[in-house]
C-alpha positions in Angstrom: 4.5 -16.3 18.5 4.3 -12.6 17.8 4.9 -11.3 14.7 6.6 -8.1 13.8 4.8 -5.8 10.8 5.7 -2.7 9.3 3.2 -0.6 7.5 4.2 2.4 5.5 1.3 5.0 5.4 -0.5 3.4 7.9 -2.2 6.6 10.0 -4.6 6.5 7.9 -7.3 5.3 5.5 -6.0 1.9 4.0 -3.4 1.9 5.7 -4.7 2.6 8.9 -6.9 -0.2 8.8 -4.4 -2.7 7.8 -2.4 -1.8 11.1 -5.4 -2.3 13.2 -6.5 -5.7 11.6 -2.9 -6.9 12.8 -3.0 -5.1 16.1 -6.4 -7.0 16.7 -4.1 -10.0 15.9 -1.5 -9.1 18.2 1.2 -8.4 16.3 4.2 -5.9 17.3 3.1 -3.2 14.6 5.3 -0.3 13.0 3.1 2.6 11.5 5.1 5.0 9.6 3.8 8.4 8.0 5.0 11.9 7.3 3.2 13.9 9.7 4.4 13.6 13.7 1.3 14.8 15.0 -1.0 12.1 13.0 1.8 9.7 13.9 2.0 10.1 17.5 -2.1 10.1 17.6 -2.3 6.6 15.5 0.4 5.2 17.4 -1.6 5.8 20.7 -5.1 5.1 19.3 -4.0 1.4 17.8 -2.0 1.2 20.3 1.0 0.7 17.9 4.9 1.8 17.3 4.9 5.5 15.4 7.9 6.5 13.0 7.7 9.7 11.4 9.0 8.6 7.8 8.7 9.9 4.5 8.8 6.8 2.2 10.3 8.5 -0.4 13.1 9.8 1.2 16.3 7.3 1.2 17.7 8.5 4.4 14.4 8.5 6.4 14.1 4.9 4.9 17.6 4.0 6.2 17.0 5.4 9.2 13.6 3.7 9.5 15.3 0.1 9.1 17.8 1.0 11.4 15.2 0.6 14.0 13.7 -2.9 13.7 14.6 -6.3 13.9 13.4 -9.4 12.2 10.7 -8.5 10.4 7.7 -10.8 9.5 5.0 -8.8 7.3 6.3 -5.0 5.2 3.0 -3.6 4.0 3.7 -0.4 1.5 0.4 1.1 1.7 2.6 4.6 1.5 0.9 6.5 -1.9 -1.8 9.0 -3.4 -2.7 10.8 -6.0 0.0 13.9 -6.6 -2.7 17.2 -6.5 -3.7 18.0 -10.4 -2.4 21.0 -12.0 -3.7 23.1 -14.5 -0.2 24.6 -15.6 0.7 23.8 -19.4 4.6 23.9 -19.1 6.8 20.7 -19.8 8.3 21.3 -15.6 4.8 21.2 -14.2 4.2 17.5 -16.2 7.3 16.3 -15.2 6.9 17.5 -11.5 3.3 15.4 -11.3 4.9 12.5 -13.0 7.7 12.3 -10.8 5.6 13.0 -7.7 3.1 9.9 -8.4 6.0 7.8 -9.2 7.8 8.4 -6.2 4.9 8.0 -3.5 3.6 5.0 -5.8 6.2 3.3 -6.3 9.5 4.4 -5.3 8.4 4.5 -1.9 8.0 0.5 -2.1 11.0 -0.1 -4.1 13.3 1.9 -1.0 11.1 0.7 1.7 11.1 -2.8 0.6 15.4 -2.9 -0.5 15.9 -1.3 3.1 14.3 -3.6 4.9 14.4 -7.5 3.2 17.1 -8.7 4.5 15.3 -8.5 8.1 12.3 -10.4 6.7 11.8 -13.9 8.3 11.5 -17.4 6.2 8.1 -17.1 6.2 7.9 -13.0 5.6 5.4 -11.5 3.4 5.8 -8.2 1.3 2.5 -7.1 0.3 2.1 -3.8 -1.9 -1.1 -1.6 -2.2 -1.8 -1.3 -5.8 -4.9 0.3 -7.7 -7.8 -0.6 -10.9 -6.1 3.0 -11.9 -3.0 0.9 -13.7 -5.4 -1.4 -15.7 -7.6 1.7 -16.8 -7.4 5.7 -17.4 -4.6 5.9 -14.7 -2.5 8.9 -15.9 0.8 9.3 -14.4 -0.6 7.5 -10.8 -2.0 4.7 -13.1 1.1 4.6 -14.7 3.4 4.4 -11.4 0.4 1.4 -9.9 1.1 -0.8 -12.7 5.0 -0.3 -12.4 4.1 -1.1 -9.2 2.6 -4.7 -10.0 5.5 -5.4 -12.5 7.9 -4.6 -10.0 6.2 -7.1 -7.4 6.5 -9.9 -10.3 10.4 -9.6 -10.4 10.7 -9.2 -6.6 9.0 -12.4 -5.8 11.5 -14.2 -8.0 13.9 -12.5 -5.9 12.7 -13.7 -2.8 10.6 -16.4 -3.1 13.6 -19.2 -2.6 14.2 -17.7 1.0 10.2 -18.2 1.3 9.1 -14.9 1.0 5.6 -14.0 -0.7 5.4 -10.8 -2.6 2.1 -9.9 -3.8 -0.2 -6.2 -5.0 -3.5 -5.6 -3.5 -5.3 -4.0 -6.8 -7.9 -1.9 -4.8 -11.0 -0.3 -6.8 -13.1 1.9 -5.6 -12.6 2.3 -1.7 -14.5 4.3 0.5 -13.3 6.0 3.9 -9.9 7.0 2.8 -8.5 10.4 1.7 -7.7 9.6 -1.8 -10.2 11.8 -3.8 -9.4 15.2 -1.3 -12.6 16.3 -1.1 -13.3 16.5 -4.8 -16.0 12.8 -5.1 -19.4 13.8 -6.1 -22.7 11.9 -5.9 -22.5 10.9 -9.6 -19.5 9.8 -9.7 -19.9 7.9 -6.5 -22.9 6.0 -8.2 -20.9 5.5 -11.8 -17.9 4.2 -9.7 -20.4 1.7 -7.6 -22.6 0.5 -10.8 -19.5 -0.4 -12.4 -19.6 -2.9 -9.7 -21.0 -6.9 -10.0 -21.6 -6.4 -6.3 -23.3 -3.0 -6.6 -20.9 -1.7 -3.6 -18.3 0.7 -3.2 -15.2 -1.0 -1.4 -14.0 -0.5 2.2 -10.5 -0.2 4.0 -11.5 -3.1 5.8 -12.2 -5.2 2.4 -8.5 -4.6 1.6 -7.2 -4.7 5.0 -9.0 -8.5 5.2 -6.9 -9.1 1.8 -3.7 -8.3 3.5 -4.0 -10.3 6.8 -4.7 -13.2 4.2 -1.7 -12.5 2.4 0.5 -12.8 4.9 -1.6 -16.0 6.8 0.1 -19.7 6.8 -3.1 -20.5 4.1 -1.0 -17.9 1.3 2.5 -19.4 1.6 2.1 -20.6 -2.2 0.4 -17.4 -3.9 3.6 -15.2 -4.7 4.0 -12.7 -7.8 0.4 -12.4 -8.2 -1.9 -8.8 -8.3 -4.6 -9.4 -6.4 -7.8 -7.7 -8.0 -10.7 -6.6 -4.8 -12.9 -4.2 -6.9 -16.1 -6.0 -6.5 -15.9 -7.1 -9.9 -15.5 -3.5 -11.3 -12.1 -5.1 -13.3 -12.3 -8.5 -13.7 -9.4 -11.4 -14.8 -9.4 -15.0 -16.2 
C-alpha cells in the first residue's frame, strides 16, 4: 500500500535526502520549501509533489494542509541557523532569537498541529533535531532542544491513536547548507575527531534514521531523541 509523506524543507540537504529515501520506497511524497524555483526543480528531479510553503507562516501552513489527505509519515526537517549579527542592540538579539525559534521549532509545532488529525493509525511524526541543544547551541541550540521537549509531550498526545513522535539529534552532517560557506578545514577536522567513528555524518545517515522511524520495526519507540553523531554526544 502506498504511503503518503510530507517533508517540510525537503529541497534540499537533509531534507532533500529524506524525500528521496521515501521516493526510492515509493511513497506519494510532499516536499515543501520557500523558494518556487528550488521547489519546482526538486519536485521534478525526485520526482515528487512541490508546495511552495514557508513553515513558519500559519496561513501557508493552513493552506499547505488544505491540500493533502490521509497522511502516513510528517517529517519537519524545515530549520537553520538565523545569519549572525554583529549589532549590539537589545532588537537585533531579540530578532535572532526569534528567527532560530521560529524556523526550529515553531515551524514543527504549526506544521505538525495543521496536519495531525490526517495522520493514519500507524503515522509517524519525526522532527530533525541537532547535538547544538545538548552543547554551545545559542539561540538555535536553545530552539533544538525545545524542539526535543516538545516531541516528549506530543507523543503522549498521540501515541494512544498509534502515532510515533520522535527527534533525529543530528551532529555534524556533511553536504547540507547549514554552515553558508563559513566551515573551514580545522574546524572540519575538530568537528570529525570529536567523533568515536572518526567521520563526519551524511544526509543519507539521517535520512536512513528516518525511514526507520517511520518502518513497522519502530511502532514502540515514541518520545525518544534519537542521537546519530557518530558518537560525538553520547547517552546511557
Amino acid at each position: 500500500m502506498t504511503r503518503t509523506v510530507l517533508i517540510t524543507g525537503g529541497t534540499s540537504g537533509i531534507g532533500r535526502a529524506i524525500a528521496a529515501r521515501f521516493a526510492a520506497d515509493r511513497a506519494e511524497v510532499f516536499v515543501t520549501g520557500r523558494t518556487p524555483d528550488t521547489v519546482e526543480r526538486t519536485a521534478k528531479e525526485l520526482q515528487v509533489h512541490g508546495v511552495v510553503c514557508d513553515a513558519t507562516n500559519s496561513a501557508q501552513v493552513e493552506a499547505l494542509a488544505d491540500r493533502l489527505g490521509a497522511l502516513d509519515v510528517l517529517v519537519n526537517a524545515a530549520g537553520g541557523l538565523a545569519p549572525a549579527t554583529t549589532a549590539p542592540s537589545l532588537d537585533a538579539l531579540l530578532s535572532r532569537w526569534r528567527a532560530d525559534l521560529a524556523q526550529n521549532l515553531l515551524s514543527a509545532v504549526l506544521t505538525t498541529a495543521a496536519v495531525q488529525d490526517k495522520l493514519t493509525g500507524d503515522g509517524s511524526v519525526i522532527s530533525i533535531g541537532s547535538i547544538g541543544a545538548e552543547r554551545r547551541g545559542g539561540s538555535y541550540g536553545a530552539a533544538k532542544a525545545a524542539l526535543a521537549a516538545w516531541n516528549a509531550s506530543l507523543s503522549a498526545e498521540l501515541a494512544p491513536r498509534g502515532v510515533t513522535c520522535n527527534v533525529i539529534s543530528a551532529g555534524y552532517v556533511t553536504g547540507t547548507n547549514f554552515f553558508r560557506g563559513g566551515m573551514t578545514d580545522d574546524r572540519h577536522r575538530a568537528l570529525v575527531e570529536e567523533t568515536h567513528n572518526k567521520r563526519p555524518g551524511t544526509v543519507d545517515d539521517i535520512a536512513g534514521t528516518a525511514h526507520f522511524l517511520a518502518s513497522p520495526g519502530a511502532r514502540h519507540l515514541t518520545g525518544q531523541t534519537i542521537h546519530v553523531n557518530g558518537g560525538a554526544h553520547t547517552t546511557r
